[in-house]
C-alpha positions in Angstrom: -40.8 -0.6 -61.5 -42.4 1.7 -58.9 -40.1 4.3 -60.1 -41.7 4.1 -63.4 -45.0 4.0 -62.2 -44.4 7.3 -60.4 -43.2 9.0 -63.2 -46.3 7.9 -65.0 -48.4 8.7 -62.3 -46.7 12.5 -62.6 -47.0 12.5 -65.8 -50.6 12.1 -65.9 -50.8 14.9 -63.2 -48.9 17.2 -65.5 -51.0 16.2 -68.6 -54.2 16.7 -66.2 -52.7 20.1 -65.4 -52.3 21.5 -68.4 -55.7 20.2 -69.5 -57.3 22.2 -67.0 -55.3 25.2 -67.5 -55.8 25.1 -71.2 -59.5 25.2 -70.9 -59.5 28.4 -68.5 -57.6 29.9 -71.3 -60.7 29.2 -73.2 -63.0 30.8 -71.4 -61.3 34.0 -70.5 -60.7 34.3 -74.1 -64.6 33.2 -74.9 -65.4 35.9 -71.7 -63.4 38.7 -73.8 -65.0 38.0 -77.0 -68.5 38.1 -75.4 -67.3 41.5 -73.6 -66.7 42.7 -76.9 -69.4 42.2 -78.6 -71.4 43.9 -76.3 -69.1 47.1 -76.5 -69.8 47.0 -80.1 -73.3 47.0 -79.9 -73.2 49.8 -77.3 -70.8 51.7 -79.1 -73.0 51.1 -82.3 -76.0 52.2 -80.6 -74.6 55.0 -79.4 -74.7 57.3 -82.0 -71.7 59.5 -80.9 -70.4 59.1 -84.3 -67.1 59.0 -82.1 -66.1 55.3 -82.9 -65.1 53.1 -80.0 -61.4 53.9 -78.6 -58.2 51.8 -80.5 -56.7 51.2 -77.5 -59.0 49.1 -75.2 -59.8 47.1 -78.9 -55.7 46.8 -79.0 -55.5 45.7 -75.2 -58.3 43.3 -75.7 -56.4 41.5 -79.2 -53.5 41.4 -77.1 -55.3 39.8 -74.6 -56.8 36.9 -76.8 -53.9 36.1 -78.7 -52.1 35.8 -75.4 -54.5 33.3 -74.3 -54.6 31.4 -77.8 -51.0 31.5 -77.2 -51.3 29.4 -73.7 -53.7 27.5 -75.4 -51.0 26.6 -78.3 -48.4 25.8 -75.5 -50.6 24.1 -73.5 -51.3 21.7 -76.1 -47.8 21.2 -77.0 -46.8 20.4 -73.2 -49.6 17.7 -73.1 -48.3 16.2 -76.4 -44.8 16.4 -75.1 -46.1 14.6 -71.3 -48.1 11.8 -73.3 -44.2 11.9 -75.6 -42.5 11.4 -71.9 -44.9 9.0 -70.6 -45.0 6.4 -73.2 -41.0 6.7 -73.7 -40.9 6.3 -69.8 -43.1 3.0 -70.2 -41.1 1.2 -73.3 -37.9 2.4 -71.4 -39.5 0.1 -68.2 -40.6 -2.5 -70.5 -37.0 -3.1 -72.0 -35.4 -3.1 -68.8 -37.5 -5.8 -67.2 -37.0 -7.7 -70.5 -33.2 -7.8 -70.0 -33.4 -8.8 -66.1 -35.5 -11.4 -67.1 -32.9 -14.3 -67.7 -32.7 -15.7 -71.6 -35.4 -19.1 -71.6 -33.6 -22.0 -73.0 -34.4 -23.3 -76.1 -36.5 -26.5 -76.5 -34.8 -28.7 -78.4 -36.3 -29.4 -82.1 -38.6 -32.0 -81.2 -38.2 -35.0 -83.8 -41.0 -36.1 -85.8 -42.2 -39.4 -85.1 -42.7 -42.0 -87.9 -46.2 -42.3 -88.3 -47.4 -45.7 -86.9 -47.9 -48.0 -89.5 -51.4 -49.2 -90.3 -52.4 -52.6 -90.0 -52.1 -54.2 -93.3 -55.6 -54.6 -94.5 -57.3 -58.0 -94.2 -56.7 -59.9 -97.5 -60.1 -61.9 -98.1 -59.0 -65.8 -97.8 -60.3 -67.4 -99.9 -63.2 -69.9 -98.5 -62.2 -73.5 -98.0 -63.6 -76.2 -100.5 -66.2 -77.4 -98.1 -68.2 -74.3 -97.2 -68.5 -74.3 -100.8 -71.3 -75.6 -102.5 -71.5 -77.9 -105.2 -74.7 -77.3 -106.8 -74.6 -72.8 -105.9 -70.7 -72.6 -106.3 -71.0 -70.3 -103.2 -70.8 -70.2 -99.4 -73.5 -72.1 -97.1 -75.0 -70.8 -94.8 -77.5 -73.8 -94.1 -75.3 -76.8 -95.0 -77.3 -80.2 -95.1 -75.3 -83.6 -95.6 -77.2 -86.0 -98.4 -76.8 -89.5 -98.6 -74.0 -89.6 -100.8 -71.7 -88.1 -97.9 -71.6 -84.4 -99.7 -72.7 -81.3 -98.0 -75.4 -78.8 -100.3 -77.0 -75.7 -99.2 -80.6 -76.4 -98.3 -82.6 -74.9 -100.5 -80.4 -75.8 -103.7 -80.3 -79.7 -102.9 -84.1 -79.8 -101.8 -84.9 -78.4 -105.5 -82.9 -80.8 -106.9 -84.1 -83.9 -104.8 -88.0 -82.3 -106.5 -86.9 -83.5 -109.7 -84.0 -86.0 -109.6 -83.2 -88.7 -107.4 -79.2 -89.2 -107.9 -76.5 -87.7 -106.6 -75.3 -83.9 -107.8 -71.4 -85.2 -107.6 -71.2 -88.3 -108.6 -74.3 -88.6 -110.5 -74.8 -91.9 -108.8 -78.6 -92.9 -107.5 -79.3 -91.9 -104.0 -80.7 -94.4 -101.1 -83.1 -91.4 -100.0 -84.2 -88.0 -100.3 -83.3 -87.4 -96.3 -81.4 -84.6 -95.6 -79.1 -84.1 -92.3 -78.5 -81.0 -90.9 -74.6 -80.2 -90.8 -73.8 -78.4 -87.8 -70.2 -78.7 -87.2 -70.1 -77.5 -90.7 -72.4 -74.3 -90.4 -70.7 -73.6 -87.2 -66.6 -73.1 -88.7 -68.8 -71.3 -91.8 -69.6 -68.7 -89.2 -66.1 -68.2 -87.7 -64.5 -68.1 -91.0 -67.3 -65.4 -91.9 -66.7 -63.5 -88.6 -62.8 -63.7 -89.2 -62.6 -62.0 -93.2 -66.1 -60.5 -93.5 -66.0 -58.0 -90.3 
């Protein structure tokens, strides 16, 4: 691993190097053009009518295209370093994976059954005697009348306004007092509590 770091680190020094040595290329070459300009205009302003020399123009084209020519190569050696330097890093990255030693396999897990619902509460059916006679329906204020029957409130009070005998057996009854049926109202509640969440 350090080993591959070094030649990274290298590599980057190279790469660095031949930045820096590519862009002094550049400016000599920049430097000669700007010399050269300013031999035309003098040459140009002259008047000799003797044209500027071939041979210092010819040393100077020489000159550039040598320098373009570093630049060229320079480029190439940076492309070819950055080549190195990731081929050096997958290289490293391979050979830690195969030191690494193979992680077992889980086993497959098994799906669990899903849990099973709780069945959903059938509605029971009310018992007989929360029912009553006169509504055909639940209590929920159950009253005992004479005749030993239990009504909901309301229903046997509007019957005892206009009648005076019995709603199940039609037979007359000794009084129009109503008793409150507590033991009654009280297993009315549960049942309700127990099928009518």
């Amino acid at each position: 691993m350090a080993e591959a770091t070094a030649a990274a680190d290298r590599n980057a020094e190279a790469l660095l190097a031949d930045e820096e040595a590519e862009k002094e290329a550049e400016q000599r070459a920049k430097e000669r053009k700007a010399k050269k300009k300013k031999k035309k205009k003098k040459d140009r302003g002259g008047g000799s009518g003797a044209g500027p020399s071939q041979e210092p123009q010819g040393e100077e084209a020489e000159a550039v295209a040598a320098a373009e020519g570093g630049a060229v190569a320079a480029a190439e050696e940076a492309e070819l370093a950055a080549a190195l330097q990731k081929s050096a890093r997958l290289e490293e990255e391979r050979r830690v994976a195969e030191e690494e030693p193979p992680q077992p396999e889980a086993p497959p897990r098994e799906e669990e059954p899903p849990e099973p619902e709780a069945p959903p509460r059938e509605e029971e059916p009310p018992p007989a005697d929360f029912i009553c006679p006169i509504t055909t329906e639940v209590m929920s204020d159950p009253v005992m009348a004479t005749d030993g029957h239990s009504y909901e409130r309301k229903q046997i009070e509007r019957w005892l306004a206009t009648k005076s005998t019995s709603p199940m057996t039609g037979e007359a009854l000794e009084h129009s007092i109503l008793t409150p049926n507590h033991a009654l109202r009280g297993r009315i509640r549960e049942w309700q509590e127990a099928y009518h969440c």
